[in-house]
C-alpha positions in Angstrom: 108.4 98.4 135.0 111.0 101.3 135.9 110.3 104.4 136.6 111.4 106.2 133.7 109.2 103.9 131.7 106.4 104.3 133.7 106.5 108.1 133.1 107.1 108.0 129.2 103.9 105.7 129.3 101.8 108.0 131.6 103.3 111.3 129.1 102.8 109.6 125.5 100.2 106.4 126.0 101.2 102.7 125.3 103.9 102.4 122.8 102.7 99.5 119.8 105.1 98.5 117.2 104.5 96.1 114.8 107.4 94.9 112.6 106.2 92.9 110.2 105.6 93.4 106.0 102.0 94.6 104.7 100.1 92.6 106.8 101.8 94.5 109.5 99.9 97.4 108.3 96.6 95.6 108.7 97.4 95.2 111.9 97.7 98.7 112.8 94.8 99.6 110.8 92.9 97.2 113.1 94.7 98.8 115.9 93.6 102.2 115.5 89.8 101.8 114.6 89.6 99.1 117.2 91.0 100.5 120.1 89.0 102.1 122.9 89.7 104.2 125.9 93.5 105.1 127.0 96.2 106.4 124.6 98.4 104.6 122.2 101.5 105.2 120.3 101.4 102.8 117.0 103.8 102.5 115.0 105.1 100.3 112.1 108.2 99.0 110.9 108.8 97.4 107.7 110.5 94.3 107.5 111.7 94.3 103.9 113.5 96.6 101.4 110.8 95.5 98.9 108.0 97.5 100.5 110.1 100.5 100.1 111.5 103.2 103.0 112.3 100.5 105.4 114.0 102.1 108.6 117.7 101.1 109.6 118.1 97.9 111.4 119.8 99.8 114.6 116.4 102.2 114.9 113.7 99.1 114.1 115.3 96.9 116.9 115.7 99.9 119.2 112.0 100.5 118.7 111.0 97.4 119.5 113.0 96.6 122.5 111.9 99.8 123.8 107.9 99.2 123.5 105.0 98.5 125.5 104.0 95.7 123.0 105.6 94.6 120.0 104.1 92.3 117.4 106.3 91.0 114.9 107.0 88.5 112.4 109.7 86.2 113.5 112.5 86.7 110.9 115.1 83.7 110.7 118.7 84.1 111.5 120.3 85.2 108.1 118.2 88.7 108.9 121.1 89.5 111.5 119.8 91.9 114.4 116.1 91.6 112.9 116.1 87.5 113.7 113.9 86.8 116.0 116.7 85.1 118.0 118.7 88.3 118.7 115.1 90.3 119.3 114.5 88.3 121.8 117.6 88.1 123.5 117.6 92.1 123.5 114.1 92.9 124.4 113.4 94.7 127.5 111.8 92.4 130.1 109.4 95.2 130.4 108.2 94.6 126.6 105.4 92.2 126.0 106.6 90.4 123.0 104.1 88.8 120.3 105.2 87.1 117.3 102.4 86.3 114.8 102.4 84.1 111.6 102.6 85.8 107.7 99.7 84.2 106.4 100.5 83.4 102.5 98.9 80.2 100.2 100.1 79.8 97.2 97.5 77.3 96.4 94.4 79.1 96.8 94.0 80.8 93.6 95.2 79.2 90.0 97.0 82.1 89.3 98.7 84.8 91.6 100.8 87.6 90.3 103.5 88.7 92.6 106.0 91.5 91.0 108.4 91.8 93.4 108.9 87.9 94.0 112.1 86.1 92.2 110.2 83.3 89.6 111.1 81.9 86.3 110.9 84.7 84.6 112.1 89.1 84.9 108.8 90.4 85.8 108.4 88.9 89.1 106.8 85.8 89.8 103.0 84.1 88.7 102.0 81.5 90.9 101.0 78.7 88.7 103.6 79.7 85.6 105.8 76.5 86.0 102.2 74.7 85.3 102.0 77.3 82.1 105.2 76.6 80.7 104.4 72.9 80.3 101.0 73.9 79.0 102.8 76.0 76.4 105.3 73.0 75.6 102.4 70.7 74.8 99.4 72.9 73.5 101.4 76.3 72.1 100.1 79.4 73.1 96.2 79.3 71.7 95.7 75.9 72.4 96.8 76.8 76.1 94.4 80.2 75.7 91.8 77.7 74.6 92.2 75.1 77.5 92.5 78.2 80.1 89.0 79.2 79.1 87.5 76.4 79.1 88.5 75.9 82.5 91.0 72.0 81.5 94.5 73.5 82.6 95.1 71.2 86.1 97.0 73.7 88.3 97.4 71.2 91.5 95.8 73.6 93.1 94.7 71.1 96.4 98.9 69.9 96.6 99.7 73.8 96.2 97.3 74.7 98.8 98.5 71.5 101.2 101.9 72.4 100.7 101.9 76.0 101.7 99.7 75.0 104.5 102.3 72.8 106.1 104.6 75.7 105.8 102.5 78.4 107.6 102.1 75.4 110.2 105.8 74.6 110.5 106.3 78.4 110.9 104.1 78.8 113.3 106.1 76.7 115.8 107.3 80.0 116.3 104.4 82.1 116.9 102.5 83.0 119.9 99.4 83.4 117.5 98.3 80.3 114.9 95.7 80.8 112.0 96.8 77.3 110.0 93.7 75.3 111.6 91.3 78.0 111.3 92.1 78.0 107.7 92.3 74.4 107.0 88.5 74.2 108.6 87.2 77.5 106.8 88.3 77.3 103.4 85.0 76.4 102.0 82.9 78.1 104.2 84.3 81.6 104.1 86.4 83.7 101.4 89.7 83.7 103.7 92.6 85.1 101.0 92.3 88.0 98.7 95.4 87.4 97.1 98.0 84.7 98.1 99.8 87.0 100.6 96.9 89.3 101.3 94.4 87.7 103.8 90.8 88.5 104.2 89.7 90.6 107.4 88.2 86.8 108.2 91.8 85.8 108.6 93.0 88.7 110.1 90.1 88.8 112.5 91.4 85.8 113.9 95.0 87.4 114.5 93.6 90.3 116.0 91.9 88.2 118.5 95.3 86.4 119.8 96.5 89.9 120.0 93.5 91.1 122.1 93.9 87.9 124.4 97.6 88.5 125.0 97.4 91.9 125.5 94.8 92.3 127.3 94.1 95.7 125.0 90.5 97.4 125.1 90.5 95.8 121.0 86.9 96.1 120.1 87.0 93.2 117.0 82.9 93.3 116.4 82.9 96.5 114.4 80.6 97.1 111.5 83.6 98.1 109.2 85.6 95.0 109.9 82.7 93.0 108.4 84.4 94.5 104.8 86.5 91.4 103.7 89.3 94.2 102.8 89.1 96.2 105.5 92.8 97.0 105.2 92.5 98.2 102.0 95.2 95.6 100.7 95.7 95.4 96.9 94.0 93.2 95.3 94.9 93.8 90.9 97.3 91.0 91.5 94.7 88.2 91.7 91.9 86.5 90.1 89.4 83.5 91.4 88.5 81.5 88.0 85.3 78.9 88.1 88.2 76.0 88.5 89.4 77.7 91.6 85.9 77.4 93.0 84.6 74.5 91.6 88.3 72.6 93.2 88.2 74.2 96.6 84.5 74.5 96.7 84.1 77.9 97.5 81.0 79.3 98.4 81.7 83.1 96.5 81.8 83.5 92.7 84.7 83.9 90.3 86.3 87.6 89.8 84.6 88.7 86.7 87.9 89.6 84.7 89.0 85.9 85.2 89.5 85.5 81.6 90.6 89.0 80.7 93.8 88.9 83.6 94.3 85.1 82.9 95.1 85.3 79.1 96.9 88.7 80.0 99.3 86.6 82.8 99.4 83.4 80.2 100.5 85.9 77.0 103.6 87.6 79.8 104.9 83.9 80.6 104.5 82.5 77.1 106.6 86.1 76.0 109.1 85.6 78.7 109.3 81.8 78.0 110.0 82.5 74.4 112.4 85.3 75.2 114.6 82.3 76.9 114.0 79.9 74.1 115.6 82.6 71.4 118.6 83.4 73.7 119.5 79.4 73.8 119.2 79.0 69.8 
């Protein structure tokens, strides 16, 4: 490490950014309750104009280059200077370098509202509403209200889940950290997602740890708040967990108890939407 570096250190602590999307901000949440002794500089960096006041590409890569430790998720090469090629063909060989996975499963809850995702439909995306749309083609809207309730709609939810499983592992070949295992052999033992894109602190637990091990960072990961399954406070309106979700997956935890309030609620906004489309073609 130069010498200049060594004296910004010595002046303002360890330098941390993460540059990643909300799960990035779990990260620093974990960071600053969990860290012990020293001082540290944390800091993080959005990775997508969706999330709102994301920095200029020029300051987020001079940021990370620049740091102590940087933990990011790898962005492919159509992100320009954010790829994870150019970062690390940039980064300072005095910048310990961590990529870790986004941790998403679309297949772990029947249905999974996500706004500011491109779908079938203007109002963002439902996880599930392809599924809906046929329902709606066959049964109409009661009949699919009906069959919701009763808990007969089939929403593939073990192919969904397998399928964005073998995602997370195939993007994981470019991660120094991997959760895909522990969540293959955990699903039915512990309550690992809060939403589809918002894991619980079970899963991030386990991310913390690689970070702790390749670091080398005084991270305390045993604390009494952590033991919250949202200890990062990440939104959870967006989801619901109905008695097929458990009875499929075999979860050990109960369904939300507005499963049938959201549900109907999601199924009238696609069968709307779907209907919307169907007038504009007559």
């Amino acid at each position: 490490m130069n010498i200049k570096k060594r004296i910004k250190r010595i002046i303002r602590g360890t330098d941390i950014v993460v540059f990643a999307n909300c799960q990035g901000r779990a990260i620093v949440e974990y960071l600053k309750r969990g860290l012990t002794g020293g001082r540290f500089r944390i800091r993080h960096f959005r990775n997508s104009q969706r999330m709102g006041k994301m920095k200029p590409p020029e300051v987020i890569v001079d940021a990370i280059t620049n740091a102590d430790i940087a933990i990011i998720h790898p962005l492919k090469k159509n992100h320009g200077i954010l790829s994870y090629e150019y970062i690390r063909s940039v980064i300072s060989p005095d910048t310990l370098l961590i990529s870790v996975p986004y941790v998403v499963n679309t297949g772990v809850y029947s249905l999974c509202f996500s706004p500011h995702s491109k779908g079938m439909f203007d109002f963002g995306r439902i996880h599930g509403e392809d599924i809906i749309v046929e329902e709606l083609r066959r049964h109409g809207l009661d009949g699919v209200i009906k069959r919701y309730q009763a808990c007969e709609i089939d929403f593939c939810l073990k192919d969904r889940f397998s399928e964005s499983l073998n995602t997370l592992k195939k993007n994981e070949s470019l991660t120094d950290i991997t959760v895909s295992d522990f969540i293959q052999e955990n699903l039915n033992n512990k309550k690992l997602f809060l939403t589809f894109n918002h894991p619980s602190s079970t899963v991030m637990l386990q991310i913390m740890e690689g970070i702790k091990t390749l670091t080398g960072l005084p991270l305390r990961t045993d604390l009494p708040d952590f033991q919250n399954e949202n200890f990062a406070r990440f939104p959870t309106k967006n989801a619901l967990i109905s008695p097929y979700d458990v009875e499929v997956h075999g979860y050990n935890f109960e369904p939300t108890p507005d499963w049938i309030e959201k549900g109907v609620r999601w199924i009238k906004m696609i069968a709307e939407a779907y209907d919307r489309i169907l007038t504009k073609k007559r």
